[in-house]
N, C-alpha and C positions, 0 to 999 in steps of 0.2 A: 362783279358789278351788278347792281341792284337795276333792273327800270324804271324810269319813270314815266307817270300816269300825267295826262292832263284831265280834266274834267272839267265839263263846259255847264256852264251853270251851278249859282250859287245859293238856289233855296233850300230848303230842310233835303231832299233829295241829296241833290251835288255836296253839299255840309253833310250830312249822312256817310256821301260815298268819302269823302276827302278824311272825315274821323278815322274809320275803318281801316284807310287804306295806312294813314301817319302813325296811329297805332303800334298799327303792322309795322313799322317801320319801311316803308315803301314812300319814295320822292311822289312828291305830288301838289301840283300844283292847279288851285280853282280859282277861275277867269267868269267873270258876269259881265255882260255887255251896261246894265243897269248900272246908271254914275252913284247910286244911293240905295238904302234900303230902305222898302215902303214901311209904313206904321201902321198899316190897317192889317183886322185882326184875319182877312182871307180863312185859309183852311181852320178850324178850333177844334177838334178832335185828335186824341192820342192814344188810340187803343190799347188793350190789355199788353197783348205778343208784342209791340212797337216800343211799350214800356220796357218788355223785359228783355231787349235787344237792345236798346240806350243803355240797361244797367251795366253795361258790360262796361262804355265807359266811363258809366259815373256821371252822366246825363241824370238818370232818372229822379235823383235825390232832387236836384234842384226844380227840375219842371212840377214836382210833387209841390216843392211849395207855394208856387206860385198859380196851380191850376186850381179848376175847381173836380171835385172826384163826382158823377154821377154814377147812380149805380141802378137805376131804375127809367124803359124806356115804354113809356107809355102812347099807347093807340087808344082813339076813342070818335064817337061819332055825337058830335050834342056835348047831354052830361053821359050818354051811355058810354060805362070800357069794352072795349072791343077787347082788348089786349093787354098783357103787362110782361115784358121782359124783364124779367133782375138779371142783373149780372155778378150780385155781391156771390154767387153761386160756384163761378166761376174757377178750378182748377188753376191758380194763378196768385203770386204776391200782390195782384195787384189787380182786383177783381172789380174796377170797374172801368168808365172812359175820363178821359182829364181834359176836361175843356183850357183849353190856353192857347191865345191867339198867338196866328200864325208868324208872327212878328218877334213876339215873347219867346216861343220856340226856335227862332232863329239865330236871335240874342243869344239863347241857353249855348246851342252848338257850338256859335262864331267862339262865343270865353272857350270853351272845353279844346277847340281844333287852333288856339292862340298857345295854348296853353302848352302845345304839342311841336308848336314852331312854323305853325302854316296860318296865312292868312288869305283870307279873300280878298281875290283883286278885282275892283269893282271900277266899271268903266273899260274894260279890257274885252274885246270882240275879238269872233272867231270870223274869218272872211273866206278862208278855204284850208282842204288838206288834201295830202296824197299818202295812200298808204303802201309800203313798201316790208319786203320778206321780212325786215329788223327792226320795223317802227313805223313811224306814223308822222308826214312832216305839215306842220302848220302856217296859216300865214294870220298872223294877229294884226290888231291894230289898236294902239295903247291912246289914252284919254285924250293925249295930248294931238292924237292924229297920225303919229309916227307909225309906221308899219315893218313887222320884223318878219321871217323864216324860222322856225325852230322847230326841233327833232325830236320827239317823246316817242317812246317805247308802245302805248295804249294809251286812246282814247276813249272819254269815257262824254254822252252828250245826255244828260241830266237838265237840257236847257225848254222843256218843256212841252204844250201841244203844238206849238209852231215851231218846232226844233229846225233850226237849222242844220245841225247833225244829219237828221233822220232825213232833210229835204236833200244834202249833200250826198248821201247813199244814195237816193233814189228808191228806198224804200215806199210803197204803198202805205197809206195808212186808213184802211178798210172799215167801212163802218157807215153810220149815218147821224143828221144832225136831226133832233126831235123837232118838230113841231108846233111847237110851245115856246111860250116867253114865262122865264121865274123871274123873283126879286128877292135879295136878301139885304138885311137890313142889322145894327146892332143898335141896341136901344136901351136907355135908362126905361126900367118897367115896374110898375104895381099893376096888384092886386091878382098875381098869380095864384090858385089854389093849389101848388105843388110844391115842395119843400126843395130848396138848390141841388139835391141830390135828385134831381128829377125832372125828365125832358118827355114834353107831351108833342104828341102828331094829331093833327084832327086833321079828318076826312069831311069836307061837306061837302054838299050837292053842287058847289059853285065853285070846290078846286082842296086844293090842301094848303094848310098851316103849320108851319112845326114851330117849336119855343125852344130854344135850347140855353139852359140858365149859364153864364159866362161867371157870373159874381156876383153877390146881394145887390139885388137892383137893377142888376146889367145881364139884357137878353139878346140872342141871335133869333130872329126870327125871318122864316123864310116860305114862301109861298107861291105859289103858279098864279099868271095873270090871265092866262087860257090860248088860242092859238096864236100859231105866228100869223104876222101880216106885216110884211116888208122888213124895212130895218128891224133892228133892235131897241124896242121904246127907251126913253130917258128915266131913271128912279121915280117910282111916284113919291110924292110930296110926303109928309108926318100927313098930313088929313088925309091922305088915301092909306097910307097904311094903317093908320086909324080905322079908317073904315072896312079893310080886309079884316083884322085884327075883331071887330065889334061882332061882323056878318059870322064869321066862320070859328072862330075861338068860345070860351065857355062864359064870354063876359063879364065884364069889371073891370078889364085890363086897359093901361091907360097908358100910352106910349110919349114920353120925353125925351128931349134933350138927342138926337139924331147922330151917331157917331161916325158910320161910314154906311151907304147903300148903294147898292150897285142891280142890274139885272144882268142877265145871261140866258141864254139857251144852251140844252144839254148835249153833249155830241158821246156817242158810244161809237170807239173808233181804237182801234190797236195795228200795230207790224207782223208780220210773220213770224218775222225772226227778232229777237234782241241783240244779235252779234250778227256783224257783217267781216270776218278777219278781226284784224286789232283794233275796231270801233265797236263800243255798245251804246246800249241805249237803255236807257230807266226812268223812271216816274210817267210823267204824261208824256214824255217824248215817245214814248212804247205804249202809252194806253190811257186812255181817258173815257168818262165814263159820269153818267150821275151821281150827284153827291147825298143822293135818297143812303144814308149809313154810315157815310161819313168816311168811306174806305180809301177814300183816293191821295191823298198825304202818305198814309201809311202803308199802302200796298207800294208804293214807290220808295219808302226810307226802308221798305224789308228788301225790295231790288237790292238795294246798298249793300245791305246786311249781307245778302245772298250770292251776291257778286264779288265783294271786296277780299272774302279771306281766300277765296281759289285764284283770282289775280293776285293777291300779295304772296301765294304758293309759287305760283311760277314769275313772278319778279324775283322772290330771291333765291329760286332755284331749292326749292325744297322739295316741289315734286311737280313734276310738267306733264304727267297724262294728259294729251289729247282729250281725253272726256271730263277734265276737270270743268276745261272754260264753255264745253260744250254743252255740259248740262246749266249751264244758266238758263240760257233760252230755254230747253225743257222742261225745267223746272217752275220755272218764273211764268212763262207762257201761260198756263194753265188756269195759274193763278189768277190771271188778270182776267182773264176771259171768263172765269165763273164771276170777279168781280162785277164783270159788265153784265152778265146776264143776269143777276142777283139785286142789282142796284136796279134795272132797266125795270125786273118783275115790281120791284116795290113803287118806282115811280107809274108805272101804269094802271096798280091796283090803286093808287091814291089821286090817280087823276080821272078817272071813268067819268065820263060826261053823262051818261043815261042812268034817270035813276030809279030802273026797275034793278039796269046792272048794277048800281051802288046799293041797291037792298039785297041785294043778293053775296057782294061781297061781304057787306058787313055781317051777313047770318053768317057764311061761310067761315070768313077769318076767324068769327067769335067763338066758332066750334071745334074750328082747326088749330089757335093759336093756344088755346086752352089747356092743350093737351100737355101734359107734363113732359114727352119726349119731343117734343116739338117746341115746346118752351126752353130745354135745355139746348138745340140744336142749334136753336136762332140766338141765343146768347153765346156758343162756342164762334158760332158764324159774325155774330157782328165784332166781338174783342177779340177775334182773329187766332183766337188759342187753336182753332180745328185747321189752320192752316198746315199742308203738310206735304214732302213729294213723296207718294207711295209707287209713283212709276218711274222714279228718275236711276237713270245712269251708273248713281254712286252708290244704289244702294247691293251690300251685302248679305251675306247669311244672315237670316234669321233663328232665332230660339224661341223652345217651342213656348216656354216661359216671359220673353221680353216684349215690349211694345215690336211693331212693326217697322222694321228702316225703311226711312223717310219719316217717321212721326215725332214729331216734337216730342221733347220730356222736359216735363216741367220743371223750371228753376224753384229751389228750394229756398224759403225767405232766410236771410242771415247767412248763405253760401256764397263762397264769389262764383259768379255766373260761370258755365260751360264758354269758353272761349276770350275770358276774358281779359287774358295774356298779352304779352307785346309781340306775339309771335304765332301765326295763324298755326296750330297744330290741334290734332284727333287729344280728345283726354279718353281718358280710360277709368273706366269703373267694373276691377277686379279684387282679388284677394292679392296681398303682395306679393306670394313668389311666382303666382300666374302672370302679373304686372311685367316683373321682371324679367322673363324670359322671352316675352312679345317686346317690350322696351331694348331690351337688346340685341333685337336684330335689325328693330327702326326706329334709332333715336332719334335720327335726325324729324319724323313726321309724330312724335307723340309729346304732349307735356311731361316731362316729368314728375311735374304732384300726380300720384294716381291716388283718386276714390273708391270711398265701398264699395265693393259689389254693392248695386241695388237691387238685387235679388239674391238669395243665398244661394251658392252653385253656378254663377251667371258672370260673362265676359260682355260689358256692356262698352262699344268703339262709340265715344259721341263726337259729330260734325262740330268745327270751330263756332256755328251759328244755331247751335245747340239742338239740332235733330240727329236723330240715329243712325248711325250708317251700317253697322253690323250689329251683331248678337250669337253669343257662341255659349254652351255650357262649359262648366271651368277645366273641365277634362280634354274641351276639343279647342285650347288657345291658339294652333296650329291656321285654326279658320279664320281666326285675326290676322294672324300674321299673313298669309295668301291672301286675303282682301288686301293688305298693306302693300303687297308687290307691288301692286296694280299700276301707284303711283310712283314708288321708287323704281321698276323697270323702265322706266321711263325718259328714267335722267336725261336731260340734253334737247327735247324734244319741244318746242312752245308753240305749235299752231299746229 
């Protein structure tokens, strides 16, 4: 018998985690308290590594069409460039970011996880659970008001920064809320001097602006209104964002037709843990953070990614190592937490109130960002290709030839992706009779298509989420197969 998953919330995250896990062939069922889905464009970034984790199931082709590709992200002060990130640079099919609003993005998943035989249940609240040695018991409450009991194997709470999940653990969620009031805004726009493949930041003396081009005409633009002082102001008006838009951008720019605006303040705030027992936690229910980068969508649908094929492992009993489900949190953890400090550093260097401090960052940035290793870093850093676990749990031998386990390898354009089977298992990139002899003493945890060697001489074990877990020379296959114990000695064991 298979378990089944519940997952509590249904935006790109919980749709993320609910893909992954149906896929897999794993029950699962995703519950939104929300009676509707919103139409406004919220998160619009889709990075490089988030692309090439969709393609697995066939996501990526359609959000391709409908997005816009930026591959160039520009810093500037005035008319002067501080900075220019490309990204078209980028080790990747898909070298740049895809603006498509958050809505459009959701659309894409809802068809793909239909498609699969799950749908989202919209209107359906979670009100309590108790967790017990063989599962997880719920107390729901359906549109209608009616309130039921039911029994799921793992819980999964995907339902945001006010999670109730995370508030029902009793979880911390440690951190702090900035100081500041932002706004953001989407807007019918002229007279930008940057080509749609191209998103500008200006820095002035009076706060930050960013443009982020959505479609011919149609911009995100988003801005700081400077400190807090009490509530949260209400959207300023098209004439005040007009007038943000005049004061601090490069002029000409002429804002119409108003499609959604909202303010906010930014909270950098994460859990300890992402698993408490048979409960996790993913997207903003685990970590929230500035959206100086645009990482916060996507650091939480690579959760999914990260989380779904080691639970779809031990749901159906392929391999139940103790350390499968335990390095999520380790792995993921890390993640998040350089997210927040990474996002926190850029929204501070663009907000500096003194402006002997703002001449000073802008000489510094202009001389630091310049640098050709520092230009490639911050382009691996923001489309998320350098994400990696080099300290986690699962990883194995190394060769002295191969990347590093825990390090991504990039998907090859026109290959089907690393993992992207109905069946969470390791592929393998050997020579055939090496293939075969590691294949036959753990079918049950390898695909059977194996791949080239990617190096000549080289035993290359790839994670279902396509980073490296081993690496052995073709003489020592012996080293695969004893990393493989790991999980098959294991059999029988799930927490």
């Amino acid at each position: 018998m298979t378990d089944s998953v519940l997952i509590i919330g249904a935006g790109p995250v919980g749709l993320t985690m609910a893909l992954e896990l149906a896929r897999f062939q794993v029950p699962v069922r995703l519950i939104d308290k929300m009676t509707e889905r919103s139409d406004t464009s919220r998160a619009v970034v889709l990075w490089s590594r988030t692309l090439e984790l969709l393609d697995r199931i066939g996501a990526t082709c359609d959000l391709l069409g409908i997005g816009n590709r930026v591959s160039v992200a520009n810093i500037l002060s005035g008319h002067r460039l501080i900075s220019c990130v490309d990204f078209s640079g980028v080790d990747s099919p898909y070298p740049f970011a895809l603006m498509v609003p958050q809505c459009d993005t959701e659309s894409v998943l809802e068809r793909h996880l239909q498609r699969l035989g799950v749908r989202s249940e919209l209107g359906v609240e979670l009100l309590a659970f108790d967790q017990h040695d063989d599962g997880v018991t719920v107390q729901l409450r359906s549109p209608d008001g009616h309130e039921t009991s039911e029994r799921f194997g793992w819980l999964i709470g995907c339902d945001g920064a006010h999670s109730l999940t995370r508030h029902r653990l009793g979880l911390k969620f440690g951190g702090k809320t900035l100081d500041s009031d932002w706004t953001l805004g989407d807007f019918h726009m002229t007279g930008s001097p940057f080509p749609l493949s191209e998103l500008a930041t200006y820095w002035h003396e009076d706060g930050v602006i960013i443009f982020l081009p959505m479609a011919p005409g149609r911009y995100r633009v988003v801005a700081n209104l400077g400190p807090s002082t009490g509530d949260a102001p209400a959207p300023p008006s098209i004439e005040h964002f007009q007038q943000i838009v005049d004061t601090r951008g490069p002029g000409g720019l002429v804002l119409t037709n108003p499609l959604w605006t909202t303010t906010f303040r930014i909270n950098e705030r994460q859990v300890e843990t992402y698993r408490a027992g048979r409960v996790f936690l993913a997207g903003d229910a685990a970590h929230v953070h500035s959206p100086a980068g645009g990482q916060g969508m996507n650091t939480g649908m690579q959760d999914a990614c990260n989380l779904a094929w080691k639970l779809a492992m031990v749901c159906r009993h392929i391999a139940t190592a103790p350390v499968l489900l335990d390095s999520y949190s380790l792995e993921r953890h890390p993640v998040g937490a350089a997210v927040i400090e990474t996002a926190g550093r850029l929204t501070k260097a663009a907000t500096l109130r003194h402006r002997a401090a703002q001449h000073i960052r802008n000489f510094v940035a202009h001389a630091v960002m310049g640098l050709a290793p520092v230009q490639r870093a911050m382009a691996q850093s923001m489309t998320e290709i350098a994400v990696g676990y080099p300290h986690s749990p699962l990883n194995g031998q190394a060769s002295p030839v191969s990347p590093k386990p825990g390090a991504r390898l990039c998907p090859i354009a026109g290959e089907i992706p690393f993992g992207a089977g109905n069946a969470p298992l390791f592929n393998l990139c050997a020579a055939p009779d090496t293939a075969a002899k590691i294949i036959a003493g753990h079918p049950s945890l390898i695909e059977p298509t194996v791949r080239p060697a990617a190096m000549t001489g080289s035993i290359l074990l790839v994670r279902p989420d396509g980073y490296l877990a081993a690496a052995a020379a073709d003489g020592d296959w012996r080293q695969i197969t004893a990393y493989l114990e790991r999980f098959a000695a294991a059999a029988g064991e799930t927490h």
